[in-house]
N, C-alpha and C positions, 0 to 999 in steps of 0.2 A: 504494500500500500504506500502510494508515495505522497508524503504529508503536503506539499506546497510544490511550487513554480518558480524558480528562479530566476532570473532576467538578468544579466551584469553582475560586474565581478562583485565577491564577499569580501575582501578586503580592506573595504572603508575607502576605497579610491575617491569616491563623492561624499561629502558629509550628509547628504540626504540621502536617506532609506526610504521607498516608498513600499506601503503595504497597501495588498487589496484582501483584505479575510472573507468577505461574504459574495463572491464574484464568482468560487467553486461551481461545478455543476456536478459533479460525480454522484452517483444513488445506487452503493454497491446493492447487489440483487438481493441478499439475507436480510438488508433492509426494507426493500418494497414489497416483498412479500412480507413483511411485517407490520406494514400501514396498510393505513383503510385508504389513503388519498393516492390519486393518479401523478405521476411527473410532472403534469401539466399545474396540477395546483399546488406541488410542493414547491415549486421553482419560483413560486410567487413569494415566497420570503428571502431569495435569493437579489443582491445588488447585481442585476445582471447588466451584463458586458462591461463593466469597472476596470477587467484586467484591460479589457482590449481600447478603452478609452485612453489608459494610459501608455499607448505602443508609440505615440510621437515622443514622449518622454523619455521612455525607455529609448527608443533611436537618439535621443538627444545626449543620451549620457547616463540617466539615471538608473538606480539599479531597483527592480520589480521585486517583492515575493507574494506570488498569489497563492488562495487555497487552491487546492484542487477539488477537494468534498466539498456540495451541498448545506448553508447552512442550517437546512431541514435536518442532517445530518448529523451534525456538531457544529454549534457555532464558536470561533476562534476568539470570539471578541466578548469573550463571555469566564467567570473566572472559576474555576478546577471548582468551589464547592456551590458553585449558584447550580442548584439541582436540587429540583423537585422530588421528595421523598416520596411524595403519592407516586412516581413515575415507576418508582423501582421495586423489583421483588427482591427482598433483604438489602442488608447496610451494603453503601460502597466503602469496599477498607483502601486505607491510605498509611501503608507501612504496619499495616496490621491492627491497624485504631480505627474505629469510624467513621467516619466524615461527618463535622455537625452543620446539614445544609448554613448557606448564607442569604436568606428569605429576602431578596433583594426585589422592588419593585417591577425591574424587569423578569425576574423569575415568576411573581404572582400574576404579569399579565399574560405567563404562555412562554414566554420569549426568553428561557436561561441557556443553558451551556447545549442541554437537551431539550431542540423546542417541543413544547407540549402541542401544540398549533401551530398550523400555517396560515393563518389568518381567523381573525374572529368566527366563532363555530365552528368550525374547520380542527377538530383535534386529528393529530398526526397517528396516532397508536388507538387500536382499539382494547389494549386493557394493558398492563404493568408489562415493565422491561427486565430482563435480569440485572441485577448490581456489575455481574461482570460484564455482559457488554458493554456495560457504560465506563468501564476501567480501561476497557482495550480500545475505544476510541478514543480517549482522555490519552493513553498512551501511544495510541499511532500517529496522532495528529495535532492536539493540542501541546506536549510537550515541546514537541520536535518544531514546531510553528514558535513556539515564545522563544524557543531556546536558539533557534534560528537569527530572529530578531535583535534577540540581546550579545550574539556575538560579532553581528553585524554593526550594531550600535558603539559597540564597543572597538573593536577597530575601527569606527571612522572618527571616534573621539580620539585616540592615539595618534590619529593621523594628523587629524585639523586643530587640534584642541577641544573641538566641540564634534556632536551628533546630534542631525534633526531628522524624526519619523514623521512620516507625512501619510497620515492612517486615512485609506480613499474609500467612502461609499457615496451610496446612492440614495434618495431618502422621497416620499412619495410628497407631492405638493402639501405644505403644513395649511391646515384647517385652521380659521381662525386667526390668523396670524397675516401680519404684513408680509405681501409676498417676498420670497428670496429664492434666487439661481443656487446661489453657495453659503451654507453656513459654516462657521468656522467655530470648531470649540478648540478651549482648551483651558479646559476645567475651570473656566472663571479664572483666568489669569493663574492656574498654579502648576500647569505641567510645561508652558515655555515663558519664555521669556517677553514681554509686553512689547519690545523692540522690532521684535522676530513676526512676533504675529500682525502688528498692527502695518509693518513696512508688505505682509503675503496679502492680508487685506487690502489695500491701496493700490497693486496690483494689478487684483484682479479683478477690484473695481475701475479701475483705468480702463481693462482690456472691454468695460460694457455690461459686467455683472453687478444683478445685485446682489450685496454680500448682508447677512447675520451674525452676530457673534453670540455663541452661548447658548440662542433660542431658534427652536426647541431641541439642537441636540449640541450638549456642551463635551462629550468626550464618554468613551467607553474603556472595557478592560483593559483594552490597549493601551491607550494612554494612561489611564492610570497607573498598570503595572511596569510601565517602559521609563516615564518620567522620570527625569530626577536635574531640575533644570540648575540646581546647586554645585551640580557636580558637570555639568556640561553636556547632558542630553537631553533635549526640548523634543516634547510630543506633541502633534499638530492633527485633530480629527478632519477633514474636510467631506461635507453632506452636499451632492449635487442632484437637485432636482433633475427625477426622472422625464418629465416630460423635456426634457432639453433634450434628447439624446434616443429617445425610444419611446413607441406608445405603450403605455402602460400595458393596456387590458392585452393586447395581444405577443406584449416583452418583444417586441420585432426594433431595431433601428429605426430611423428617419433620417432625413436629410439634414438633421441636423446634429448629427453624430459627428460628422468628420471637421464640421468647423467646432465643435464644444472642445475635439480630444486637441486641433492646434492651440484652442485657448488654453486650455492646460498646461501643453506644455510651453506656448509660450511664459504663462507666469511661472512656474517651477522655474524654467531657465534663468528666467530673470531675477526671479528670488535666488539662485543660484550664486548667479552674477554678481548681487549686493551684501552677499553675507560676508567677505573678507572687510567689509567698512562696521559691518552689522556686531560681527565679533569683537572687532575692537572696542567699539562701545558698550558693550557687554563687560568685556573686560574691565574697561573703564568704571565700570557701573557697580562693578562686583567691590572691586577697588576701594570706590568712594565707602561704600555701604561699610567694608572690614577697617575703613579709618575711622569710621562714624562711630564702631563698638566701645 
């Protein structure tokens, strides 16, 4: 089972890491014989075509890792104990101990590590999973994905001084809400740095989008578990409306796929371009703050 997609070298040659976690399509067979929903409705919890929006980036330099599994499947962006104990038959053990679920709000709406649903009324399973299978995908795919990232992260900090992840999904038009192409979390200003994010924003609202920050989606697993912008690794979630890029209801492209993935990668590039001025004031910034103590 092969956990992810790699695109461009792992050795931190570029300080940006781009991830796509919910982009997979993979539906191994032991699993669809074990739901009640058809391919067609599972794939609707899937950010589809995210990897492939970002293949001018990828041509430009940067370096990919996409899922390859369905996140009907396992979702990547979801963290080892967000898991629904209704889901499972007996404890999942973890080194021999329990697992004491983490009853997180996206777990109670369906949406944990194992989705319970692929969309409202729509449950994926029609009665309990065993504990172990939910061990063996936590281990073929979840591991090998975080463990992936953080050594990637981790070499391009040695390299540049700093590492930025730039966590790519897709997100359905928010209800409610002032419209927005892109929203940009990061966690309320605590997984990068205010310099970093505010100079990707600018951007990409230069390039003609309109950008959100925070609302409605301010950062997931990922960035929370990747951040650590103290020590020089800033995490960046970026949510792009689907209607930009594909029609919803039938997941098919449009015409306007191929101008959304050059806007992308023109801003990545360009955010690219300004992070040797970006770092410095970072630096600068850090600096002031350790005199300030």
């Amino acid at each position: 089972m092969t956990p992810f997609l790699r695109t461009g070298p792992a050795d931190g040659a570029s300080p940006i890491l781009l991830t796509s976690p919910h982009s997979g399509t993979q539906l191994p067979a032991a699993f669809l014989r074990s739901t009640r929903l058809p391919p067609a409705a599972l794939r609707r919890i899937e950010d589809c075509h995210v990897g492939a929006l970002l293949a001018a980036s990828v041509a430009a330099g940067l370096p990919l890792l996409e899922a390859t599994h369905s996140r009907a499947y396992l979702d990547l962006n979801r963290a080892e104990d967000e898991l629904d104990p209704a889901m499972l038959s007996g404890p999942l053990l973890v080194g021999g101990t329990a697992m004491v679920p983490n009853l997180t709000d996206r777990l109670r709406r369906g949406y944990g590590l194992l989705p319970r649903i692929a969309a409202p009324n729509q449950p994926i399973y029609p009665g309990r999973i065993p504990a172990t299978e939910a061990e063996a995908r936590i281990a073929a795919l979840h591991r090998p994905w975080h463990g992936a990232i953080a050594r990637s992260l981790t070499a391009a900090r040695a390299r540049h001084g700093f590492a930025i992840l730039v966590d790519c999904h897709s997100m359905p038009t928010p209800d409610g809400l002032p419209a927005a192409d892109l929203v940009i979390g990061d966690l309320h200003g605590q997984s990068a740095d205010g310099h970093l994010v505010a100079r990707l924003e600018s951007i990409f609202a230069g390039l003609g989008l309109k950008v959100s920050r925070n609302v409605p989606y301010a950062g997931g697993h990922t960035t929370e578990r990747h951040a650590a912008p103290g020590m020089g690794i800033h995490a960046i979630q970026l949510e792009f409306d689907r209607k930009l890029y594909m029609h919803p209801e039938s997941l098919r492209p449009h015409a306007g796929f191929a101008s959304l993935s050059a806007t992308i990668a023109a801003a990545l590039i360009g955010f690219a371009d300004a992070l040797p001025n970006l770092a410095l004031g970072m630096r600068q910034t850090h600096e002031n703050s350790l005199a300030a103590e």
